[in-house]
N, C-alpha and C positions, 0 to 999 in steps of 0.2 A: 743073519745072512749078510753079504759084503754091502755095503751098502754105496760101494764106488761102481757097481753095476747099475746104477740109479741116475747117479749125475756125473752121466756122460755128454751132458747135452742136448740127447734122443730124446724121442717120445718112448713110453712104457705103456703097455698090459699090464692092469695090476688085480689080482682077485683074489678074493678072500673066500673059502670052501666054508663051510661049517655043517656039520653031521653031529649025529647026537655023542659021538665017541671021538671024534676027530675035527679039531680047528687046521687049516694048511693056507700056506702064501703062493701064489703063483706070482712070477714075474715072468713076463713074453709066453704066456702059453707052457711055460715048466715049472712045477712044484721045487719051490727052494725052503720051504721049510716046513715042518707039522708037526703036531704036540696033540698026545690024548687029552680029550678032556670031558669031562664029565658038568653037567648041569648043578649046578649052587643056590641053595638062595640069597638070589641080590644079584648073581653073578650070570645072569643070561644073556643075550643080545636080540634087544627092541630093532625090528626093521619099521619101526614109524618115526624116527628122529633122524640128523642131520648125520655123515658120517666124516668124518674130517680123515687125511693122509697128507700130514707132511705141512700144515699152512694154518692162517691164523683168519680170524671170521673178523671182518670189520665191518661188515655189513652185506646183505642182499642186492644193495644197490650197486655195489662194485663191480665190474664189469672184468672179467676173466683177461687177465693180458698174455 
């Protein structure tokens, strides 16, 4: 997807769907991309870890600018 839709400056929506057939991206409330996808071993998605979009982890204590 364009990714000049992103930094423009603004703030974003950003969501990630996932169904047992279907991975999809929303940006602002509309679907800009999605790919079937089927379950792997090795290849699932843990909702009890950290998720990262776009930035680098230097620590907990860093304070959001």
């Amino acid at each position: 997807f364009p990714v000049a839709v992103l930094s423009d400056g603004g703030w974003h929506r950003i969501a990630v769907s996932v169904s047992s057939g279907q991975l999809a991206l929303y940006v602002d409330c509309s679907m800009v991309e999605s790919v079937d996808w089927a379950y792997k071993d090795g290849l699932g998605i843990s909702t009890d870890g950290l998720v990262m979009v776009g930035g680098i982890i230097e620590g907990f204590e860093t304070p959001f600018e």
